[in-house]
Structure formats: C-alpha cells, structure tokens
C-alpha positions as protocol buffer text, in pm:
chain_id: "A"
residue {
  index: 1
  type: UNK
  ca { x: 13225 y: 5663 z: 14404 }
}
residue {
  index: 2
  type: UNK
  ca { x: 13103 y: 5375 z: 14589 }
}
residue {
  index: 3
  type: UNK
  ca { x: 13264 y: 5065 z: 14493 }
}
residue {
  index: 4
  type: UNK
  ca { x: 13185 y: 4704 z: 14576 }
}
residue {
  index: 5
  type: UNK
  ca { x: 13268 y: 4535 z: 14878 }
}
residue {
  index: 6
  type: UNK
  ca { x: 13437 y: 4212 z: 14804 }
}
residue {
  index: 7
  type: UNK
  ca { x: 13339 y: 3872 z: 14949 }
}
residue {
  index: 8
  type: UNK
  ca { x: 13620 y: 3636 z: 14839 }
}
residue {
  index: 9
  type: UNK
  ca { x: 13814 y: 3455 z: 15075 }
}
residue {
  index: 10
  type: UNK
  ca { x: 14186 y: 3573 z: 15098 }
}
residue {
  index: 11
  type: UNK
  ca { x: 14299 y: 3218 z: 15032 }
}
residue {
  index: 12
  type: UNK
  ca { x: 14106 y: 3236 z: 14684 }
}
residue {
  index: 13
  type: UNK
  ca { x: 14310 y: 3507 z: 14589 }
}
residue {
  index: 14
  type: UNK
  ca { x: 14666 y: 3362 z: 14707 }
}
residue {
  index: 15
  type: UNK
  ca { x: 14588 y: 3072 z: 14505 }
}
residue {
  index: 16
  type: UNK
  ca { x: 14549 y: 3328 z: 14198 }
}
residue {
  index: 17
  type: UNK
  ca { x: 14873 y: 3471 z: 14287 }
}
residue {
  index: 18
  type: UNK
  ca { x: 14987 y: 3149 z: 14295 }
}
residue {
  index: 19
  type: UNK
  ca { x: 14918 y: 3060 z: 13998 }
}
residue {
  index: 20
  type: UNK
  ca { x: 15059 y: 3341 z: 13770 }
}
residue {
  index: 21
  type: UNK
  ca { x: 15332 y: 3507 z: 13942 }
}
residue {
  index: 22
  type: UNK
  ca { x: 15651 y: 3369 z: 14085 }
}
residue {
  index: 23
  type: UNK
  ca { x: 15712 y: 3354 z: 14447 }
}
residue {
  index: 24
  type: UNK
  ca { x: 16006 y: 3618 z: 14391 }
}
residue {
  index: 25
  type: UNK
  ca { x: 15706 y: 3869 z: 14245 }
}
residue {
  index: 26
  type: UNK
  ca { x: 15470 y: 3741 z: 14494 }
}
residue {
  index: 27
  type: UNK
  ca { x: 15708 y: 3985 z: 14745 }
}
residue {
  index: 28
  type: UNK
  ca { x: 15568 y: 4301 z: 14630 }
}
residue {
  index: 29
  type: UNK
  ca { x: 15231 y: 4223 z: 14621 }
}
residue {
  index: 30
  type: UNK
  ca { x: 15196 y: 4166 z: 14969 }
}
residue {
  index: 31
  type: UNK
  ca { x: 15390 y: 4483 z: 15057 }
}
residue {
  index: 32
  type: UNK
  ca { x: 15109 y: 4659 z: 14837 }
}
residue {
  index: 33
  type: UNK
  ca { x: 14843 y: 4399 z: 15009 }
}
residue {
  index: 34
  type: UNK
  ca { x: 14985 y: 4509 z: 15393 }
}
residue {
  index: 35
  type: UNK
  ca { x: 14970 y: 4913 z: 15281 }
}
residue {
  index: 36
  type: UNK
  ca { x: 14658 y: 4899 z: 15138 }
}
residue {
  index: 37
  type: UNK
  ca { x: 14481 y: 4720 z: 15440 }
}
residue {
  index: 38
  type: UNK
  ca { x: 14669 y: 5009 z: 15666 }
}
residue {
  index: 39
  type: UNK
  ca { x: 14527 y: 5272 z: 15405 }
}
residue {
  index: 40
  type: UNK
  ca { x: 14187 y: 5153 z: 15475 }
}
residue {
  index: 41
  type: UNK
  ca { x: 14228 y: 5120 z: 15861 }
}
residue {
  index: 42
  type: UNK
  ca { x: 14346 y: 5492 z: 15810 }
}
residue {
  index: 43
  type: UNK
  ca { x: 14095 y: 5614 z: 15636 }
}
residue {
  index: 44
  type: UNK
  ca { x: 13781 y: 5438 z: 15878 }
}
residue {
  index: 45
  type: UNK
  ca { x: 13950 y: 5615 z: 16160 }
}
residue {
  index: 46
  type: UNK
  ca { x: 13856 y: 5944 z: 15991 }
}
residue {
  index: 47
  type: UNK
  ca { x: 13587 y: 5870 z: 15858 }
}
residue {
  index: 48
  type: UNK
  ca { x: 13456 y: 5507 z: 16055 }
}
residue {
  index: 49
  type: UNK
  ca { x: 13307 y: 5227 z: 15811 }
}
residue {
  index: 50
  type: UNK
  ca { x: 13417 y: 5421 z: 15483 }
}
residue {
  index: 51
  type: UNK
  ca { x: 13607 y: 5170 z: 15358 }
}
residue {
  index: 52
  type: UNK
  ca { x: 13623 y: 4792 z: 15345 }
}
residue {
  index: 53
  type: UNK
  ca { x: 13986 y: 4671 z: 15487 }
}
residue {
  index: 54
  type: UNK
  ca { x: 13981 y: 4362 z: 15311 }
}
residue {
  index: 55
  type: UNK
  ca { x: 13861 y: 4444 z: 14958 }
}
residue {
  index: 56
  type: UNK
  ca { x: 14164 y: 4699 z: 14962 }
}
residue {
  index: 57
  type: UNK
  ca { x: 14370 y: 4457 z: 15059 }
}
residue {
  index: 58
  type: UNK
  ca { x: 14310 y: 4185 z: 14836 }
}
residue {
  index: 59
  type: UNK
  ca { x: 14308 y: 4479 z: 14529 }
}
residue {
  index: 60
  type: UNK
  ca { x: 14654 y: 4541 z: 14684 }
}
residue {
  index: 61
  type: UNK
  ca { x: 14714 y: 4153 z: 14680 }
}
residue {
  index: 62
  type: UNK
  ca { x: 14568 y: 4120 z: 14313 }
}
residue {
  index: 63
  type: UNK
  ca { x: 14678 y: 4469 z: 14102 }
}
residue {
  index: 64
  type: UNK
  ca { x: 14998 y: 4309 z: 13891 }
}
residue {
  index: 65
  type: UNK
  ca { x: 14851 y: 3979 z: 13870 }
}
residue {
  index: 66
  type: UNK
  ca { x: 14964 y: 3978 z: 13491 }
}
residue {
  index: 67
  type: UNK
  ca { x: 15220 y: 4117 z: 13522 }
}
residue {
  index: 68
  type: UNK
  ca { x: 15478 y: 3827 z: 13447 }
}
residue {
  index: 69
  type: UNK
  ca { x: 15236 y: 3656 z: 13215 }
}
residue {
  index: 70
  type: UNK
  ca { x: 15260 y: 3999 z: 12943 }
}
residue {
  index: 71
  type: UNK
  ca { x: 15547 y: 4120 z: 12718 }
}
residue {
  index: 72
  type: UNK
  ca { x: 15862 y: 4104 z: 12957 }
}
residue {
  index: 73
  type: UNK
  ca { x: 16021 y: 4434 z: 13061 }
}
residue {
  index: 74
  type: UNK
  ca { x: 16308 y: 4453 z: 12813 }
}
residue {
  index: 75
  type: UNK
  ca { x: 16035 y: 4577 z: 12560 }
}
residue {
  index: 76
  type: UNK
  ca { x: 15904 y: 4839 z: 12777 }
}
residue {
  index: 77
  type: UNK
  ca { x: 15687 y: 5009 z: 12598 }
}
residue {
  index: 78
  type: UNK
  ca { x: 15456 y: 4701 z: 12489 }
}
residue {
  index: 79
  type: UNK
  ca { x: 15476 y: 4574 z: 12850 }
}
residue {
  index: 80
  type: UNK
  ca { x: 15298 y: 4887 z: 12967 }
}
residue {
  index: 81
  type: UNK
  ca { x: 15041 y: 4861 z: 12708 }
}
residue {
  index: 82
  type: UNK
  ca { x: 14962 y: 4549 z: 12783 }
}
residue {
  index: 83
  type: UNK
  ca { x: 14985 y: 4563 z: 13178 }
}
residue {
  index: 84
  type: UNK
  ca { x: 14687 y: 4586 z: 13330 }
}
residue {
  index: 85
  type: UNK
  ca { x: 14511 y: 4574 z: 13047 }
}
residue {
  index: 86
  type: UNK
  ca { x: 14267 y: 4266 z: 12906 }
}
residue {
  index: 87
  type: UNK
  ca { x: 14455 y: 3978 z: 13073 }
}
residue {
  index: 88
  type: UNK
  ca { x: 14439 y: 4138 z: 13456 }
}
residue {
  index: 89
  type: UNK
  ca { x: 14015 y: 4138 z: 13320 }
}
residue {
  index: 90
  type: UNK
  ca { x: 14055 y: 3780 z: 13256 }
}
residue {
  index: 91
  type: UNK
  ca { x: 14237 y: 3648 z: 13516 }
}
residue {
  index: 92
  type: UNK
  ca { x: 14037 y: 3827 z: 13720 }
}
residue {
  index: 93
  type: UNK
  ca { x: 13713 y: 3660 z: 13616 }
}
residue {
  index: 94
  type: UNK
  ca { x: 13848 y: 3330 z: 13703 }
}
residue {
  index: 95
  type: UNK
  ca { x: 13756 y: 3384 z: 14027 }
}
residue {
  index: 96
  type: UNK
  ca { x: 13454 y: 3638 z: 13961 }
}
residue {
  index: 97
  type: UNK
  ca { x: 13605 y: 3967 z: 14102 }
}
residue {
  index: 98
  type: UNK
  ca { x: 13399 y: 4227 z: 14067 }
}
residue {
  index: 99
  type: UNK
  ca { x: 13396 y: 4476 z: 13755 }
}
residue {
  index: 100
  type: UNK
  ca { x: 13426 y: 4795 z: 13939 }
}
residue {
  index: 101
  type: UNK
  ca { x: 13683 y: 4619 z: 14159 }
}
residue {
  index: 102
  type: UNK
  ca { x: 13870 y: 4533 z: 13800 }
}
residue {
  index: 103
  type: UNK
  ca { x: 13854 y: 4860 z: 13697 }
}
residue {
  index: 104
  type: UNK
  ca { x: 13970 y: 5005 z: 13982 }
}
residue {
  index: 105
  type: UNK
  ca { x: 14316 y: 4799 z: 13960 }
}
residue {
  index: 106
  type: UNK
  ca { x: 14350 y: 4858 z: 13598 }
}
residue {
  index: 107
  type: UNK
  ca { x: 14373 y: 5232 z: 13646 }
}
residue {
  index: 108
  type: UNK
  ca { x: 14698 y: 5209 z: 13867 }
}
residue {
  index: 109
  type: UNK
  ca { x: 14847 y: 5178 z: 13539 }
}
residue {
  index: 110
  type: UNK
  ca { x: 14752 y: 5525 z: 13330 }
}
residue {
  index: 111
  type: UNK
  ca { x: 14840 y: 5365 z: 12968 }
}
residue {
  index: 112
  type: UNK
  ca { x: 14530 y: 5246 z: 13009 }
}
residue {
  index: 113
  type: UNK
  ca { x: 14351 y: 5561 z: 13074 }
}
residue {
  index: 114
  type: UNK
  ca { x: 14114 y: 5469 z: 13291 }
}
residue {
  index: 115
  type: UNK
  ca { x: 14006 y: 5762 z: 13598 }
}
residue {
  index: 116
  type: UNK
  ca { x: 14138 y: 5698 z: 13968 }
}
residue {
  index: 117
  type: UNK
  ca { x: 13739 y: 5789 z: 14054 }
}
residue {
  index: 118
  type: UNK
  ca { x: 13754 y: 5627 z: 14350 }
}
residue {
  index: 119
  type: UNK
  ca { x: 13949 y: 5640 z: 14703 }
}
residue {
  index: 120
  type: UNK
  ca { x: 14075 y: 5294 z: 14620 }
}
residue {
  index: 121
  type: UNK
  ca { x: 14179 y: 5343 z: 14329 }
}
residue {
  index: 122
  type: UNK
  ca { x: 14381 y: 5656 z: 14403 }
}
residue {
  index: 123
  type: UNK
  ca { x: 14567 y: 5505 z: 14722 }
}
residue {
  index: 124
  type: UNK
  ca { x: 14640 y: 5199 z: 14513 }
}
residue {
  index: 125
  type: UNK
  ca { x: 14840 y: 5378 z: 14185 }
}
residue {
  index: 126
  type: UNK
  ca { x: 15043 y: 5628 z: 14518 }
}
residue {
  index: 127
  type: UNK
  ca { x: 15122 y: 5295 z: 14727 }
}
residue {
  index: 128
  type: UNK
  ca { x: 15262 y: 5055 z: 14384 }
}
residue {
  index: 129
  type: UNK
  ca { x: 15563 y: 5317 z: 14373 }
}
residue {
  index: 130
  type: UNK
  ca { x: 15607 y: 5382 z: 14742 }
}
residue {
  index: 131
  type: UNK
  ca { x: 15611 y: 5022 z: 14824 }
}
residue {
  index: 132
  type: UNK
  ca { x: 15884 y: 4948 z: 14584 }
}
residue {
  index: 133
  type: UNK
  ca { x: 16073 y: 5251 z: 14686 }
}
residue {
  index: 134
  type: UNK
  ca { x: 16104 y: 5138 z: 15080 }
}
residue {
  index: 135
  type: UNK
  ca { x: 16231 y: 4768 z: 14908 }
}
residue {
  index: 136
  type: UNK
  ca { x: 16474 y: 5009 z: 14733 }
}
residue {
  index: 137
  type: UNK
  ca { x: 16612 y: 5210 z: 15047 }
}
residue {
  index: 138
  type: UNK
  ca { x: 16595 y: 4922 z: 15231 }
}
residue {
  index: 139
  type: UNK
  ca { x: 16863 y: 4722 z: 15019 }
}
residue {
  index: 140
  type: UNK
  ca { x: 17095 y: 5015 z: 15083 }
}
residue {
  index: 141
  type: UNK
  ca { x: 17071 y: 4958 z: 15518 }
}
residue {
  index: 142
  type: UNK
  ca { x: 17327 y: 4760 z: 15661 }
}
residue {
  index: 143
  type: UNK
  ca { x: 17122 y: 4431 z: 15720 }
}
residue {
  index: 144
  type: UNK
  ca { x: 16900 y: 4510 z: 15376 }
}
residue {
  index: 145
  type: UNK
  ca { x: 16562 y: 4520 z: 15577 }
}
residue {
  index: 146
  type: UNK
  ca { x: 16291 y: 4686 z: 15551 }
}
residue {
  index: 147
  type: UNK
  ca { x: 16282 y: 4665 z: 15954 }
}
residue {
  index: 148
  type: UNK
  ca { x: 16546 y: 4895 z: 15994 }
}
residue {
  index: 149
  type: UNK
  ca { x: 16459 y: 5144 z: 15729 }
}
residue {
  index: 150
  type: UNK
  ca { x: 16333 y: 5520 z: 15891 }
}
residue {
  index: 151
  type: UNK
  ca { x: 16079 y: 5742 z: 15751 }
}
residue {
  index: 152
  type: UNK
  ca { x: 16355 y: 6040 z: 15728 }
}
residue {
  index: 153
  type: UNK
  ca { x: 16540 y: 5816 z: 15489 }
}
residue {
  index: 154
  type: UNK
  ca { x: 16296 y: 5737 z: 15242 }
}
residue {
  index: 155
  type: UNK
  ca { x: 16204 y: 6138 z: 15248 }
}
residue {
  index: 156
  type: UNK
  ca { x: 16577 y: 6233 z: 15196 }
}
residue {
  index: 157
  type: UNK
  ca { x: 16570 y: 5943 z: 14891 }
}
residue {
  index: 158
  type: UNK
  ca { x: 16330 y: 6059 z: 14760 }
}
residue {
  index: 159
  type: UNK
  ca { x: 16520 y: 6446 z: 14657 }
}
residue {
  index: 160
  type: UNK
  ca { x: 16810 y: 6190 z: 14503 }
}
residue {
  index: 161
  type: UNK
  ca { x: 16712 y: 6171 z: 14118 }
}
residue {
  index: 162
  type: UNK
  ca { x: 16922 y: 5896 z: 14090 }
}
residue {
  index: 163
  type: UNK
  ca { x: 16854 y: 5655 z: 14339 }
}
residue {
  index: 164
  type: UNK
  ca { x: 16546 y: 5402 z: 14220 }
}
residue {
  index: 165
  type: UNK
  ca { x: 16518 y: 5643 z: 13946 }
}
residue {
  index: 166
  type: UNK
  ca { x: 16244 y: 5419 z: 13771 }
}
residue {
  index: 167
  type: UNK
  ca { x: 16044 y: 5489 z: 14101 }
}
residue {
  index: 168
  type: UNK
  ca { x: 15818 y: 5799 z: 13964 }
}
residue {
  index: 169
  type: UNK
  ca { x: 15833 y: 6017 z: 14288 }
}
residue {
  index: 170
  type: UNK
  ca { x: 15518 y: 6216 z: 14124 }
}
residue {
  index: 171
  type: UNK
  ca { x: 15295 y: 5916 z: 14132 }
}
residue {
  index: 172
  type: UNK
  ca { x: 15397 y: 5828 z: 14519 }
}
residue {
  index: 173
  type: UNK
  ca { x: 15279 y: 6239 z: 14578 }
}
residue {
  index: 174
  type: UNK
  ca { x: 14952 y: 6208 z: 14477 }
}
residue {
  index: 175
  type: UNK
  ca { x: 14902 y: 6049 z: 14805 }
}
residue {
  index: 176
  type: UNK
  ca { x: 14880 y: 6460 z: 14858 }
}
residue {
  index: 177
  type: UNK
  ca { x: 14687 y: 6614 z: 14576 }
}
residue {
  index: 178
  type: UNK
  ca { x: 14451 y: 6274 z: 14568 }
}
residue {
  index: 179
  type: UNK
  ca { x: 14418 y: 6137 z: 14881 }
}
residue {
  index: 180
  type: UNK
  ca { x: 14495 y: 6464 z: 15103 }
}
residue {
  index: 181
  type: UNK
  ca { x: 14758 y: 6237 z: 15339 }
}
residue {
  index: 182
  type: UNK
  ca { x: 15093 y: 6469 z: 15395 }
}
residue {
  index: 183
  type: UNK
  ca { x: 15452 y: 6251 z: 15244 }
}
residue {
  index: 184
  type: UNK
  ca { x: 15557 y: 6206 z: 15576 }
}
residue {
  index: 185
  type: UNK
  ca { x: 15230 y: 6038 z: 15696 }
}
residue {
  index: 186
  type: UNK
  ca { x: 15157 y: 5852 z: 15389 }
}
residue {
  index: 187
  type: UNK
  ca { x: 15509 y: 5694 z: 15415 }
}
residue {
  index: 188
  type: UNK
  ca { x: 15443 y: 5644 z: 15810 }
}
residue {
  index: 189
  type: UNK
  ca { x: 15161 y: 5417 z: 15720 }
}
residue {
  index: 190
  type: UNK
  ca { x: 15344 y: 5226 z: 15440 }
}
residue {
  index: 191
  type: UNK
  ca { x: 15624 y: 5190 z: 15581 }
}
residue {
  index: 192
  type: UNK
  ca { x: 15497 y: 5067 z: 15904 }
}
residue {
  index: 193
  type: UNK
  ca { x: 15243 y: 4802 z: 15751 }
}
residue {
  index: 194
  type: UNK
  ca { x: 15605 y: 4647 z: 15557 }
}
residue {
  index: 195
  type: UNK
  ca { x: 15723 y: 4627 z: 15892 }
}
residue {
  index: 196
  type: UNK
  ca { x: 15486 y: 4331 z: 16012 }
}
residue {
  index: 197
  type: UNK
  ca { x: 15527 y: 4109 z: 15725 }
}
C-alpha cells in the first residue's frame, strides 16, 4: 500500500510534541523517530526510492503523541483503549497530518484493530517495543548508556522472561514474519540509529 509522503517541516512536529508530552516522554519518541529514519534508509537501499525517510521519521516522532494526555497507566486496560485511538486523530489534525499517515500510527496499537497494511506501519508497531527494550538493557550497563549497549546483549535479554517483561518480545519479532529483516539485523539498525542521538 502506497501511503502519503509527508510535507511538514520537522520543527512543526517538535512543537506538537512539545506541546503534549513531557520532555521525560519526549526521550522515546526520538529513539522511535532515529529507528524509523534508519528503517527507511534500509529499506531504499534494497529497494532505492521505496520509502520516504522523513515521513517515517516524523510517524516515529509523532506515534504516542497522546499518550500522556489519556487515562494514566495505573488503569491499564482503559489506557490501551484509549491510546491511539480518537485523540492521536485529533491532535493530529492540528497540524493537518495526513489520514493514511494517522492510520498508519494508530495501528501500532492493535486494541484498535486497525491492519499494519503498509511497510510503515509494520516497522513502526516492531520498533515501539525494541526501542524501549535497548533503554531497558541499557540501564543495566555500567555507565547506563545506550552507547555501550551490544547487539549480543539485547539478543541474550531478550530469552530472559523476566527482564522488561512488559516489553512483548512477539511484537519486536514481527520485524521477521512482517518486514522479512532477521533479529539480529533488525536490532543492528535500531540499535545503531540510538547510538547517534
């Protein structure tokens, strides 16, 4: 599925961000912003001009924009309802993002049933979990950095039920079934692109 290619300015999305999430959530969407632009770049190296870096990158920037402005996470099950869902439409709007584009984010979150029918889409709902897994192994290195975190040690976290247990591990490996990109690689790419920022 061929989706939009968006024109607005990065700075027009920050200032979203800005807006409704706190600079202490801000964190994780640029890790999702950095590994989606490297997703892309992967992707046009296969396949050259198949996808557009920076509308992946500001989907990255944009997918939990609601996230603190919805039902707070000690009732669980009526923040997942909710995230994603109608407000992530309307904030959205504010700054006329694209419907397809919309969609696309909303369906990182599958309450909301909504089909990963697009590369995009399907890269975005594998990197969420991965991202926040790296943060995870990362705060367990000596110097808690993401710099000094190694692709063997997020694979060998990854068989530990226990550690970032909220992380679903199944969701990070449709990066294999989905988007046809082995672990190792797909955690080479992430993990990499969290390096620079």
């Amino acid at each position: 599925m061929f989706l939009s290619v968006l024109n607005i300015s990065r700075e027009t999305c920050l200032k979203l961000v800005e807006k409704y999430v706190s600079p202490e959530g801000q964190k994780h969407l640029f890790n999702v912003e950095v590994a989606m632009r490297a997703l892309a770049k992967y992707f046009n190296e296969i396949k050259p001009g198949s996808e557009d870096e920076h509308t992946w990158a500001m989907c990255g920037l944009l997918h939990d924009i609601d996230y603190e402005q919805i039902t707070g996470k000690e009732n669980m099950e009526a923040h997942m309802q909710e995230h994603s869902g109608p407000l992530t439409q309307k904030f959205l709007k504010e700054i006329d993002f694209p419907d397809d584009l919309i969609r696309a984010i909303q369906s990182h979150n599958e309450v909301q049933n909504i089909p990963r029918d697009s590369q995009l889409a399907k890269a975005l709902f594998a990197v969420d979990g991965l991202t926040g897994f790296i943060v995870a192994v990362s705060k367990v290195m000596p110097d808690k950095k993401v710099a000094s975190v190694k692709i063997e040690s997020v694979l060998k976290r990854f068989k530990e039920a226990r550690f970032a247990a909220a992380v679903n591990r199944e969701n990070i490996f449709t990066c294999e079934s989905e988007l046809g990109i082995s672990r190792e690689k797909f955690v080479e790419i992430v993990l990499e692109s969290m390096k620079k920022i």
